[in-house]
PDB file as gemmi writes it, atoms N, CA and C in Angstrom:
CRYST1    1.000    1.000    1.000  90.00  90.00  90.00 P 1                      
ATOM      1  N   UNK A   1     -25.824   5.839   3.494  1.00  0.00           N  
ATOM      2  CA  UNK A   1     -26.799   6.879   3.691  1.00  0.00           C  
ATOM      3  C   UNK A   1     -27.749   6.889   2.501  1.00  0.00           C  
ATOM      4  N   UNK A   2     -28.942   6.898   3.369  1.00  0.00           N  
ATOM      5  CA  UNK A   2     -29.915   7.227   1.521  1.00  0.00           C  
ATOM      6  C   UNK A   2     -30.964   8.003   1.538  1.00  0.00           C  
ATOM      7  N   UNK A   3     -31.558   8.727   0.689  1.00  0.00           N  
ATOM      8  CA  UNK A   3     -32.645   9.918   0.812  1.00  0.00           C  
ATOM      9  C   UNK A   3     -33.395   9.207   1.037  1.00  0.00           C  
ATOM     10  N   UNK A   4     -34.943   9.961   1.080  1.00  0.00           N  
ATOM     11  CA  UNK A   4     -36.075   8.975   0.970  1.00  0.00           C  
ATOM     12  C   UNK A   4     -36.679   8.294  -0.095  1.00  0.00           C  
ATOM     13  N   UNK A   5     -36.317   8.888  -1.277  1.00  0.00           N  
ATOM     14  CA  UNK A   5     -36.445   7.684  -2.084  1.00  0.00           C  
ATOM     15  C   UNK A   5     -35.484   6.433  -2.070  1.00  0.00           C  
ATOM     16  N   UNK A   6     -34.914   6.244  -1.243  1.00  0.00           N  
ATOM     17  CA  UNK A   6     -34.083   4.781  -0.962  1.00  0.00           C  
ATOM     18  C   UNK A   6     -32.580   4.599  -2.103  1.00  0.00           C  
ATOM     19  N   UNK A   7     -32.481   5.971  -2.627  1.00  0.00           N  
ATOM     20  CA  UNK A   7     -30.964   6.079  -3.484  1.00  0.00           C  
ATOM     21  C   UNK A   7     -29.821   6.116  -2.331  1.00  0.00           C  
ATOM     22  N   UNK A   8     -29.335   6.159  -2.525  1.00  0.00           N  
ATOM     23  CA  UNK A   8     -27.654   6.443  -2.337  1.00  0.00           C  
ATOM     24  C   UNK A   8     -27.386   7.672  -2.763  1.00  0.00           C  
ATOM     25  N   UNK A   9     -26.928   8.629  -1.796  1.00  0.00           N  
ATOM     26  CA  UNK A   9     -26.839  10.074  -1.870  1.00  0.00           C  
ATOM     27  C   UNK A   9     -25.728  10.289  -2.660  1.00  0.00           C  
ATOM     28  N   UNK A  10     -25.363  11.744  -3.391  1.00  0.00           N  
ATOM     29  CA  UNK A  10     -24.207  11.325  -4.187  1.00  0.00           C  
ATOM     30  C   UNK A  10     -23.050  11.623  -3.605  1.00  0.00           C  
ATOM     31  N   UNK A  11     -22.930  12.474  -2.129  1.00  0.00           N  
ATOM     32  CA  UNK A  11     -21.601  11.774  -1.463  1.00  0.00           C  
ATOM     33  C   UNK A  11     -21.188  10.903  -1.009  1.00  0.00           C  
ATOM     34  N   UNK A  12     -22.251   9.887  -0.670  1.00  0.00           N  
ATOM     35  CA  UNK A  12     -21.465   8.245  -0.273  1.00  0.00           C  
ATOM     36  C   UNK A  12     -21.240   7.718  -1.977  1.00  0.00           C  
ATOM     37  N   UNK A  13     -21.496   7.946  -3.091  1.00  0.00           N  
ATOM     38  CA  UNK A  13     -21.444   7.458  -4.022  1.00  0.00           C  
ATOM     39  C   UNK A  13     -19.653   8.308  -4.605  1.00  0.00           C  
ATOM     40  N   UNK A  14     -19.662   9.181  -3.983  1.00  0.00           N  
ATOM     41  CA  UNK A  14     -18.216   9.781  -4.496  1.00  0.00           C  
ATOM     42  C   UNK A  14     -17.196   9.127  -3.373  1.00  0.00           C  
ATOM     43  N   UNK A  15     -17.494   9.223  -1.971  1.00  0.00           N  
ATOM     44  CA  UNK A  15     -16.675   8.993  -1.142  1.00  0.00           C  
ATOM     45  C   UNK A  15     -16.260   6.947  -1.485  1.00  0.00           C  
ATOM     46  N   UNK A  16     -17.499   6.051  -1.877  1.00  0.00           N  
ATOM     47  CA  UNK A  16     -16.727   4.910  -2.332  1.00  0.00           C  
ATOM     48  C   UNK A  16     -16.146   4.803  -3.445  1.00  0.00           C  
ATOM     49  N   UNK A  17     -16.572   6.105  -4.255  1.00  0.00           N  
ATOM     50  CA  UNK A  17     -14.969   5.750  -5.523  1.00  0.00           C  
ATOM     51  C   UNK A  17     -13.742   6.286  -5.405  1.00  0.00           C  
ATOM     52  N   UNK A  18     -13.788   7.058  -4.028  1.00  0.00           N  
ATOM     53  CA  UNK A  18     -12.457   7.353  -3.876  1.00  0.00           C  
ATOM     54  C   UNK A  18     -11.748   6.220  -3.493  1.00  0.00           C  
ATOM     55  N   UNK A  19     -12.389   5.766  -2.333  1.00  0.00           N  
ATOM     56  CA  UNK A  19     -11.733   4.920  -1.124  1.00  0.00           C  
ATOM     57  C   UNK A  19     -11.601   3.632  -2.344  1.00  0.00           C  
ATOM     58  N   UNK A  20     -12.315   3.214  -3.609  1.00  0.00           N  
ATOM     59  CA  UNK A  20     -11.943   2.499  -4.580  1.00  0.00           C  
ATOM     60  C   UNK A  20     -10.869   2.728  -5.333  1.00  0.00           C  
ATOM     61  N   UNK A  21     -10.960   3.984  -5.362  1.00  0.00           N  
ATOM     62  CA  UNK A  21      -9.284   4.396  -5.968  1.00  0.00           C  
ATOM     63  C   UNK A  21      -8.168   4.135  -5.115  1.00  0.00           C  
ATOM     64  N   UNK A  22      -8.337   4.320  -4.178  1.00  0.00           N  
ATOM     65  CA  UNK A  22      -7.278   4.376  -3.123  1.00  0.00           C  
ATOM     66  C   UNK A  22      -6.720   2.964  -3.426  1.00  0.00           C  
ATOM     67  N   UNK A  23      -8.117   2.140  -2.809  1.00  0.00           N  
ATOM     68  CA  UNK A  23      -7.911   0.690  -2.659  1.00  0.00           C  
ATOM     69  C   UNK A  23      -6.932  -0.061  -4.041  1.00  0.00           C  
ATOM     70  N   UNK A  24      -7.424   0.189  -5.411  1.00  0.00           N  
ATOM     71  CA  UNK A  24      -6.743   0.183  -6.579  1.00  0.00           C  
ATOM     72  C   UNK A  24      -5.423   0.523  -6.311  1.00  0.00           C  
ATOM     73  N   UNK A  25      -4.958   2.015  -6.054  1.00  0.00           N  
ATOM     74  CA  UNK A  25      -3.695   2.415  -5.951  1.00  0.00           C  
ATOM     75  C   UNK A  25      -2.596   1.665  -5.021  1.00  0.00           C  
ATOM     76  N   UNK A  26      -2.992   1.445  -3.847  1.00  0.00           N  
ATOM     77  CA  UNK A  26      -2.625   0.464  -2.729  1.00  0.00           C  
ATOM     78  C   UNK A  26      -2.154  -0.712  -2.993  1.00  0.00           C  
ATOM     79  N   UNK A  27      -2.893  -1.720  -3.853  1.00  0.00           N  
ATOM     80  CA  UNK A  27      -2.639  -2.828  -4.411  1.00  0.00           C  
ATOM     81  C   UNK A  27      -2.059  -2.790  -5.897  1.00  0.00           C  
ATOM     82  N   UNK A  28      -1.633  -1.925  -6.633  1.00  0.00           N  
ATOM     83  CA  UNK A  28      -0.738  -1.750  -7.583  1.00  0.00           C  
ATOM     84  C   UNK A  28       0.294  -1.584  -6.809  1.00  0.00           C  
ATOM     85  N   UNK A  29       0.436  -0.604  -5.844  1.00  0.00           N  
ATOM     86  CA  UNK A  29       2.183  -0.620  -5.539  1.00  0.00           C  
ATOM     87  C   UNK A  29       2.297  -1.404  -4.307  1.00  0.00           C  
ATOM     88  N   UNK A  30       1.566  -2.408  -3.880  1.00  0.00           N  
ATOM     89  CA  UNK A  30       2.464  -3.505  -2.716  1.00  0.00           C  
ATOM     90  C   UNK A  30       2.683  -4.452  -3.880  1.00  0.00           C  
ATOM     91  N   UNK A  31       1.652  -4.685  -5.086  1.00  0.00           N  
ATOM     92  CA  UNK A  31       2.369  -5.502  -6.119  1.00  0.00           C  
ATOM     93  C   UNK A  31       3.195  -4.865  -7.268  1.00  0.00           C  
ATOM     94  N   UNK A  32       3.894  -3.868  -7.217  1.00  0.00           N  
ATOM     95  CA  UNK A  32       5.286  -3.448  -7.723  1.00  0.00           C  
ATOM     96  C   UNK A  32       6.346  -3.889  -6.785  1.00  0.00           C  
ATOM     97  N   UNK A  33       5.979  -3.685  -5.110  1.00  0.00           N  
ATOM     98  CA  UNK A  33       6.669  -4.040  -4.713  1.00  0.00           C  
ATOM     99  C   UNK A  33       7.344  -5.383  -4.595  1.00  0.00           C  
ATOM    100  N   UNK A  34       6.562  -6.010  -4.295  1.00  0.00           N  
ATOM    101  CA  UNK A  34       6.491  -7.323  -4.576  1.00  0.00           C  
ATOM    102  C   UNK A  34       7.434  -8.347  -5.452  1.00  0.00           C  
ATOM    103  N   UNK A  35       6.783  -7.495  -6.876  1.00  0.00           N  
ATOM    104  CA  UNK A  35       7.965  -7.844  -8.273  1.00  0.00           C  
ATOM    105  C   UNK A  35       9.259  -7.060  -8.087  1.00  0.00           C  
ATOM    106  N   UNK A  36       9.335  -6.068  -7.706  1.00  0.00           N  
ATOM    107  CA  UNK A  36      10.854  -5.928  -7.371  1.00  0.00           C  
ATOM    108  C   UNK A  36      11.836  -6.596  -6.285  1.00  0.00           C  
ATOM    109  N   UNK A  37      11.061  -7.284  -5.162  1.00  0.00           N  
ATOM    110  CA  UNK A  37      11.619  -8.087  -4.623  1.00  0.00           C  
ATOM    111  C   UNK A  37      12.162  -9.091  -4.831  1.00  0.00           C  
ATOM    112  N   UNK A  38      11.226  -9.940  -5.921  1.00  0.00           N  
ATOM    113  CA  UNK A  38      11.940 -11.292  -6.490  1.00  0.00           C  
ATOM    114  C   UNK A  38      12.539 -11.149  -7.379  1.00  0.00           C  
ATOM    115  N   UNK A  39      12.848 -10.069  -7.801  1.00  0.00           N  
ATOM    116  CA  UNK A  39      13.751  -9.690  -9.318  1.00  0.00           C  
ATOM    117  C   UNK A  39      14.767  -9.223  -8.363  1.00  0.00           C  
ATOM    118  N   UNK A  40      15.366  -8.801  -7.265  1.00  0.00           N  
ATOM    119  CA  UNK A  40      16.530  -8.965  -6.775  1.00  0.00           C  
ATOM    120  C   UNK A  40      16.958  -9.942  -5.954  1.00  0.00           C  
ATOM    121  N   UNK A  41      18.493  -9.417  -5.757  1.00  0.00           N  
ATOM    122  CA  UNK A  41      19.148 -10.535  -4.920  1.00  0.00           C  
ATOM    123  C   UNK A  41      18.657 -11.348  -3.212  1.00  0.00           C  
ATOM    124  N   UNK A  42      19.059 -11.726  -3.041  1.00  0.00           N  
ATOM    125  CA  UNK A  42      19.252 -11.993  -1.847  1.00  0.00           C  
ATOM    126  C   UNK A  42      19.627 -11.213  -0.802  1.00  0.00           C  
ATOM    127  N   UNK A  43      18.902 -10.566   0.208  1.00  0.00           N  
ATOM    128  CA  UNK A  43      19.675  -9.902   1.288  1.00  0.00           C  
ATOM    129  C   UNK A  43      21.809 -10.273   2.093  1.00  0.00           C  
ATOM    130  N   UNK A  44      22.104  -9.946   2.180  1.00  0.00           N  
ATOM    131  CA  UNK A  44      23.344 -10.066   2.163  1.00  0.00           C  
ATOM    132  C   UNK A  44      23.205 -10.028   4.150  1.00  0.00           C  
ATOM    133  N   UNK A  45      22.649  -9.059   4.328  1.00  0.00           N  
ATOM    134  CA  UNK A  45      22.900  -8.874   6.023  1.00  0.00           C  
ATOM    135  C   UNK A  45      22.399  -9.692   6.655  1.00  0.00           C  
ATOM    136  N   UNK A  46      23.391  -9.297   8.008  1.00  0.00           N  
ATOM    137  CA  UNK A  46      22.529  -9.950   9.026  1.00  0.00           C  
ATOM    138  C   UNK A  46      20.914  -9.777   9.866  1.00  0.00           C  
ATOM    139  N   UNK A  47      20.393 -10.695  10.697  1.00  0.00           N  
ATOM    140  CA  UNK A  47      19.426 -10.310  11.034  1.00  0.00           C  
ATOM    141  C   UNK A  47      18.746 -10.318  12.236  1.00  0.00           C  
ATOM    142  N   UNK A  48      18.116  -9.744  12.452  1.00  0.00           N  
ATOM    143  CA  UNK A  48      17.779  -9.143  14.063  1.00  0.00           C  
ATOM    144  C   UNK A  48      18.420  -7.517  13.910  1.00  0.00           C  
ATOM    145  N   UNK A  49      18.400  -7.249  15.598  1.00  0.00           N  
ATOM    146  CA  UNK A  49      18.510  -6.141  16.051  1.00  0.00           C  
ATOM    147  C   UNK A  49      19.955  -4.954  15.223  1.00  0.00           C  
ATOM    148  N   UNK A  50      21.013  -6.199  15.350  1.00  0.00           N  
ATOM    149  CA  UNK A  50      22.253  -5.689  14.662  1.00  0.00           C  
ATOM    150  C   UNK A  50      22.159  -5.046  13.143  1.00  0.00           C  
ATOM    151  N   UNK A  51      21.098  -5.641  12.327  1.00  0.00           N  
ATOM    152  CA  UNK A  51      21.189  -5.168  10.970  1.00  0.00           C  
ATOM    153  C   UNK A  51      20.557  -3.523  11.201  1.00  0.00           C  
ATOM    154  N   UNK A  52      19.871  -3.445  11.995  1.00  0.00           N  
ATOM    155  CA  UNK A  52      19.105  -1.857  12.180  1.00  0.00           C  
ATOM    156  C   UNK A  52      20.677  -1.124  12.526  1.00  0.00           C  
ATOM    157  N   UNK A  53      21.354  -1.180  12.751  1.00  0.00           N  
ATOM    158  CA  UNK A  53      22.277  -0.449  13.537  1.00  0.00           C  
ATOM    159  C   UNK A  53      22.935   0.308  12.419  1.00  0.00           C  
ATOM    160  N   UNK A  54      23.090   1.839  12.572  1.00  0.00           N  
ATOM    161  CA  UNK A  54      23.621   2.118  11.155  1.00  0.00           C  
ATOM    162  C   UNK A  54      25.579   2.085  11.807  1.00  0.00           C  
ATOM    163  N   UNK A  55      26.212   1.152  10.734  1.00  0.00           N  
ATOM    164  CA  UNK A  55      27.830   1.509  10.276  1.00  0.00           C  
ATOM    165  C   UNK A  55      28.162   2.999  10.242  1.00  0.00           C  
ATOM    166  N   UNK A  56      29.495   3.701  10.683  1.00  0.00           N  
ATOM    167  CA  UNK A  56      29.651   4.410  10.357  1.00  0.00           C  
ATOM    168  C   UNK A  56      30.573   3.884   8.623  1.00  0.00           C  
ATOM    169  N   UNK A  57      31.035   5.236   7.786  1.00  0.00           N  
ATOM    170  CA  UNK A  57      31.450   4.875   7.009  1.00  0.00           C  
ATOM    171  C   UNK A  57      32.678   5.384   7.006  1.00  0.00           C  
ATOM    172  N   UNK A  58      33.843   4.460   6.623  1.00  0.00           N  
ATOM    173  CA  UNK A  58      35.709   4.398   6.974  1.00  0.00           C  
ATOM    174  C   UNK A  58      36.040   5.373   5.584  1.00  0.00           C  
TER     175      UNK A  58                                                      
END                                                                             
């Protein structure tokens, strides 16, 4: 959106530094996630439908 002098109004100028923040925030934690994945083990379960199934506990 832009006035008539051809600026950029200052709510599209706030609304893309949010959605920049966001975007920032988003990609810090799928890459935390990420590093915590390869810093653990190996999944142990099985896979497909059966691993969703919750155990009761004995």
């Amino acid at each position: 959106m832009t006035n008539r002098k051809g600026t950029a109004s200052k709510t599209e100028d706030l609304r893309k530094a949010r959605l920049a923040e966001a975007l920032r925030a988003n990609l810090m934690k799928r890459k935390a996630q990420t590093r915590a994945r390869r810093a653990g083990e190996a999944d142990q379960r099985p896979q497909g439908i059966g691993a969703a199934q919750v155990k009761p506990e004995s």
